[in-house]
C-alpha positions in Angstrom: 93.9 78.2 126.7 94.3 82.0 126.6 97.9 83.1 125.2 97.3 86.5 125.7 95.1 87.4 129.1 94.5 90.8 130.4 92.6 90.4 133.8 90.5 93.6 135.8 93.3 95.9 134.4 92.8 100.0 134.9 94.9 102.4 134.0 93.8 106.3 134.4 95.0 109.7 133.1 94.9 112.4 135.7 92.5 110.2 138.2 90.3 109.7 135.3 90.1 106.2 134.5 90.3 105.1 131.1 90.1 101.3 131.4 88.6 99.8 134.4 87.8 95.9 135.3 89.2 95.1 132.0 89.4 91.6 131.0 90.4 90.2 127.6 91.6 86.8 126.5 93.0 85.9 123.0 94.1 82.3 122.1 97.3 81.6 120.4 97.7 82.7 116.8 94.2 84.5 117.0 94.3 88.5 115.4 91.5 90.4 117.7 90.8 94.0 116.9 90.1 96.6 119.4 87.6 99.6 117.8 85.6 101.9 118.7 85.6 106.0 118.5 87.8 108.5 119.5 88.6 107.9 123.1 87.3 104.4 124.0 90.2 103.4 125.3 91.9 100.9 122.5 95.3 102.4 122.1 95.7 102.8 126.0 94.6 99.0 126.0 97.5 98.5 123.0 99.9 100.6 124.6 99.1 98.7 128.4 100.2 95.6 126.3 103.4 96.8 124.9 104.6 98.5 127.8 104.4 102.4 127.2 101.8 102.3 129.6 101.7 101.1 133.3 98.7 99.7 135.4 97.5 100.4 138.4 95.7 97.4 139.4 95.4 94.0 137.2 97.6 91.8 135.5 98.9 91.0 131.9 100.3 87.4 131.1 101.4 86.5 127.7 102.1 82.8 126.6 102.0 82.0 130.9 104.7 84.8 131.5 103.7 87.7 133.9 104.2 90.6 131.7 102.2 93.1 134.1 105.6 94.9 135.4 108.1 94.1 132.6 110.1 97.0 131.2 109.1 97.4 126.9 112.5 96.7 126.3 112.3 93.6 127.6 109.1 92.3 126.1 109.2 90.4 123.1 106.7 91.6 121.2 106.6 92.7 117.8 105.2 96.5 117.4 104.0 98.1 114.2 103.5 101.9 114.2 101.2 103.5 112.0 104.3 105.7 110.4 106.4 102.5 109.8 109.1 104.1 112.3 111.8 103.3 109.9 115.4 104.3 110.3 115.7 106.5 107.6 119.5 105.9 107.5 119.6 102.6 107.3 119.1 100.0 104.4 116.0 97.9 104.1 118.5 94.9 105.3 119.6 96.8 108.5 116.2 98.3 109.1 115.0 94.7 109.8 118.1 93.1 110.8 118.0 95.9 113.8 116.3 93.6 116.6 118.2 90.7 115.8 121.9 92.5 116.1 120.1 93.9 119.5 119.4 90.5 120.8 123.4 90.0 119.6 122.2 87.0 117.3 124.9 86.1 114.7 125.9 87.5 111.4 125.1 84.3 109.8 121.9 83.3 111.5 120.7 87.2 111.3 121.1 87.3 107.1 119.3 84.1 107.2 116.5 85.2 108.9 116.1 88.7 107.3 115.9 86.9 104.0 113.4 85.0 104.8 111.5 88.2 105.9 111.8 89.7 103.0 110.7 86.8 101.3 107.2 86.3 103.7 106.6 89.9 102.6 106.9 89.9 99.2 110.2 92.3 99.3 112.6 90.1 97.7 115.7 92.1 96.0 114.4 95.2 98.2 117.4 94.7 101.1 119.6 97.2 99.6 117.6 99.8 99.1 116.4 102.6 101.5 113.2 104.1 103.1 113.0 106.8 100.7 113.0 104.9 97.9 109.9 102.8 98.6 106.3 103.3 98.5 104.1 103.7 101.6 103.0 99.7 101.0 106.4 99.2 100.7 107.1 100.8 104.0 104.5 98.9 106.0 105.8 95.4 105.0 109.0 96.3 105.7 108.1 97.2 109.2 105.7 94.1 109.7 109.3 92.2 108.5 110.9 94.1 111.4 108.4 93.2 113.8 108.2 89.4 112.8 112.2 88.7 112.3 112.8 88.6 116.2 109.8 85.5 116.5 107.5 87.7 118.5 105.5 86.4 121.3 102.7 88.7 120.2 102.1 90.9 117.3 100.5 94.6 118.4 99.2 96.5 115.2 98.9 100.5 116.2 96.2 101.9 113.1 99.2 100.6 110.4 97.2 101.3 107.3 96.2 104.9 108.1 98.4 106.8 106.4 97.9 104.8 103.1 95.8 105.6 99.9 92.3 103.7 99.9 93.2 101.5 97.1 96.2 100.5 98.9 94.5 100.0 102.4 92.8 97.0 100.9 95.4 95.0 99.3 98.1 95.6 102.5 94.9 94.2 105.1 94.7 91.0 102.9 98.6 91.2 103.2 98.9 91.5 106.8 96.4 88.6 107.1 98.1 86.4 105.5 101.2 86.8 107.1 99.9 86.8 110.0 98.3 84.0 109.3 101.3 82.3 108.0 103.0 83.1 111.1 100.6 81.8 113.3 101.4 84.5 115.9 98.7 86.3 118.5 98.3 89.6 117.6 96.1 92.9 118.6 95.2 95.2 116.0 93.8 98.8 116.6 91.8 100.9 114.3 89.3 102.9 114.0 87.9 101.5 110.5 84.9 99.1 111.1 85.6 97.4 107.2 89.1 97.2 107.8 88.9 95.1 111.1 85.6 93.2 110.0 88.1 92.3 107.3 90.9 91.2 108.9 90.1 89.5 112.6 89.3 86.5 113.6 87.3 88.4 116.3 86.7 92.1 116.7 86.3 93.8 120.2 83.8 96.7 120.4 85.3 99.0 123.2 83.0 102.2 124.6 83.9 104.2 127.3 86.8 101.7 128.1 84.7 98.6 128.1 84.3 95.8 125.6 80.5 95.8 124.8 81.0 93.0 122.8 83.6 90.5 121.5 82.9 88.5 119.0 83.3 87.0 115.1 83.0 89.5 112.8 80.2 88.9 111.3 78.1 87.8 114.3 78.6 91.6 115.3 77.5 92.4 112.1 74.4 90.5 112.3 73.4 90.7 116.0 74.6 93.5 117.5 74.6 92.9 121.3 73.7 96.3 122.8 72.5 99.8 120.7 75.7 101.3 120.7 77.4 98.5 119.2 74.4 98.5 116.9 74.8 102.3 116.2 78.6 102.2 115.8 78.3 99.5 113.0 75.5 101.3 110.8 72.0 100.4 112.3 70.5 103.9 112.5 66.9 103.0 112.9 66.1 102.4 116.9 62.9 101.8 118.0 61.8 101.6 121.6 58.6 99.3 122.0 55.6 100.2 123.8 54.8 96.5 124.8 54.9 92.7 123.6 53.3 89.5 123.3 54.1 85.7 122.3 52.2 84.4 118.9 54.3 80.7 118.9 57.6 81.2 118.5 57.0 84.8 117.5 56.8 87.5 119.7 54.7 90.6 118.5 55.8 93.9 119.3 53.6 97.0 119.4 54.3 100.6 119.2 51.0 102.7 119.6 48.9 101.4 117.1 51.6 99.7 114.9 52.6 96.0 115.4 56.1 94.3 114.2 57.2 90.7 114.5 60.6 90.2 115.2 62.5 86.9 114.4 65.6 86.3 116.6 68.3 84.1 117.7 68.4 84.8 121.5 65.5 86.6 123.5 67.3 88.8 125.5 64.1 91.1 127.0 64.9 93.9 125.4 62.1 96.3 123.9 64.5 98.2 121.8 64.5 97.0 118.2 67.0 98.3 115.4 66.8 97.8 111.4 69.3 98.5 108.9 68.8 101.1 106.4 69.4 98.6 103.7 67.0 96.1 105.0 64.0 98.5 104.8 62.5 98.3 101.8 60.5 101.3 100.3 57.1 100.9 98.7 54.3 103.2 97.2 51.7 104.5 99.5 49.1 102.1 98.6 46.7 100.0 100.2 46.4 100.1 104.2 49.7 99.4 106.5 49.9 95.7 107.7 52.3 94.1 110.4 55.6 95.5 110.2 54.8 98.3 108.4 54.2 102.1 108.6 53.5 104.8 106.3 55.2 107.6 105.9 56.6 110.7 103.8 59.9 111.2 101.8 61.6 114.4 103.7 65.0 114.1 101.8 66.2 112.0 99.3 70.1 111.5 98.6 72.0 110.2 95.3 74.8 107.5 97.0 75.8 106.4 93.3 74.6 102.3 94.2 71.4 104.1 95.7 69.4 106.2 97.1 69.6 107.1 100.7 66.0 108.4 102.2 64.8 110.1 105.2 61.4 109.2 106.4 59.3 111.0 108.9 56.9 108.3 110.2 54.5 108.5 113.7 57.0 106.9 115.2 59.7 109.3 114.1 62.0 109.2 111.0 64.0 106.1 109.7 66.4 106.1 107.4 66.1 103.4 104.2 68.6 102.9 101.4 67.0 101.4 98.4 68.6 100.8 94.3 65.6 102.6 92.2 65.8 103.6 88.6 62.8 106.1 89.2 63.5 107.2 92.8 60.8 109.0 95.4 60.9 112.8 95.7 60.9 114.7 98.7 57.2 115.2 99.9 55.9 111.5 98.5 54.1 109.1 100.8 55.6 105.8 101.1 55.0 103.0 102.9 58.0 100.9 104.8 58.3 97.4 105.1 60.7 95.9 107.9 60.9 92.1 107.9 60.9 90.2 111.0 63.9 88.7 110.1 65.8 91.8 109.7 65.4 93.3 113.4 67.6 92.8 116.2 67.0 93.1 119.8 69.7 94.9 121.7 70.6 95.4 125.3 70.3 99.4 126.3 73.1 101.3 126.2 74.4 104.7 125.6 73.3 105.8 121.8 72.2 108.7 119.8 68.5 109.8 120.1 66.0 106.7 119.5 63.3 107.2 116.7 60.0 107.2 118.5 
């Protein structure tokens, strides 16, 4: 059963609608991450939830409560900003003692509970001090604390990491994990970094144009991208449009002019559009004469990553790019030959991508 359900919601800016038909159900204690680019319509869906946003059509239930209508004031949700919104004046104590003395819960019961806070977080000895004297890391837990003290029905997560160092951006996502975890609270997390939600969701939602193209476990999405912007957001820039197929068994044969690939897959879905990972292509010698699943082509730029080597290839079929560990690597202008293993492709629905090879 769905705690958190969001059903055909829209909300528009200006008569231009930024989420339309929306529909998203999360079950209880389950983190799902909304990303996407710039624009796709995850922190209007973040902000519709918490209520700095009103709909025009739809509805929003939380734990069997009609939230659609409910002033932000009076939801209980817990809210953490991506520039910890801390009371600069105020000690670490009162900072996250602040919801509770709102909700008029006692002196007694309110220490009690912003102890154990501090303790969840790993900020124990911390409640006398201030904002300014604490790190960014520091900061964020402090506001996850605030958010969590007043037993939120549901936890929303607005980009919280953001503004920390890179080093630090890993550690605080296994953090907030855990404590979510450890709270066993529903919670929505926005961001626009694909490692840091892969990282931290139990599912991730893939929003473009302010739908979800797909919603699933992070690392189906990684593996089977459902449609080729999905698969172009998450790193798959080779796309190749087939001319025609056949059936050999259980594999099908694809064919692209005079080239032929077999594609292994999960689900058939119809689709001629094929995609490959730059790191799945491997890069060989020009050599003996192309078989299935290969083509031959020529080295047109040739980048140092540090792990690898990143290549562009210009092929018949347009250029693909490969990444491939070499101790000698290819030079621009050498002729190459790339293998793609059937297992490797992915079929994916059409939708709007960058330009296709081929």
């Amino acid at each position: 059963m769905s705690h958190v359900s969001l059903q055909n919601v829209a909300v528009a800016y200006q008569k231009t609608n930024i989420l339309e038909n929306f529909n998203l159900d999360i079950p209880e204690g389950e983190l799902v991450s909304l990303l996407g680019p710039s624009g796709c319509g995850k922190t209007t869906t973040l902000r519709l939830v918490a209520g700095f946003l009103q709909s025009h059509q739809g509805s929003i239930q939380v734990g069997g409560k009609d939230y659609t209508t409910v002033p932000v004031n009076k939801r209980n949700f817990g809210f953490v900003f991506q520039n910890y919104a801390l009371f600069p004046h105020m000690s670490i104590f009162d900072n996250i003692a602040f919801g509770l003395r709102q909700r008029k819960v006692s002196k007694k019961d309110t220490y009690t509970k912003v102890m154990e806070m501090l303790e969840l977080v790993g900020l124990q000895h911390f409640e006398n001090r201030f904002p300014k004297e604490l790190s960014g890391g520091q900061k964020q837990r402090v506001a996850i604390a605030r958010a969590l003290v007043i037993n939120p029905d549901l936890l929303l997560f607005d980009e919280p990491l953001s503004n920390l160092d890179a080093n630090l951006r890993v550690s605080m996502r296994s953090e907030i994990r855990r404590i979510q975890q450890e709270s066993g609270i529903a919670a929505i997390y926005v961001s626009h970094d694909q490692e840091e939600c892969f990282s931290i969701s139990d599912r991730v939602a893939i929003m473009n144009k302010g739908v979800i193209e797909q919603l699933d476990h992070p690392a189906a999405i990684y593996h089977r991208p459902r449609t080729s912007f999905v698969a172009s957001f998450i790193g798959f820039k080779n796309f190749l449009r087939f001319d025609r197929r056949s059936e050999n068994g259980q594999k099908p044969i694809f064919y692209k002019g005079d080239s032929t690939f077999a594609v292994s897959y999960e689900k058939d879905t119809g689709s001629m559009t094929g995609v490959i990972r730059p790191d799945d292509i491997r890069i060989k010698p020009a050599g003996p004469p192309v078989t299935e699943n290969e083509l031959s082509g020529t080295i047109i730029t040739a980048i140092f990553l540090g792990r690898s080597y990143q290549y562009e290839v210009k092929t018949e079929h347009g250029s693909f790019t490969a990444n491939q560990e070499m101790t000698i690597p290819f030079q621009s202008g050498d002729s190459v030959v790339l293998d793609m293993p059937p297992h490797k492709w992915v079929l994916v629905e059409e939708s709007e991508v960058p330009s296709y090879a081929g």
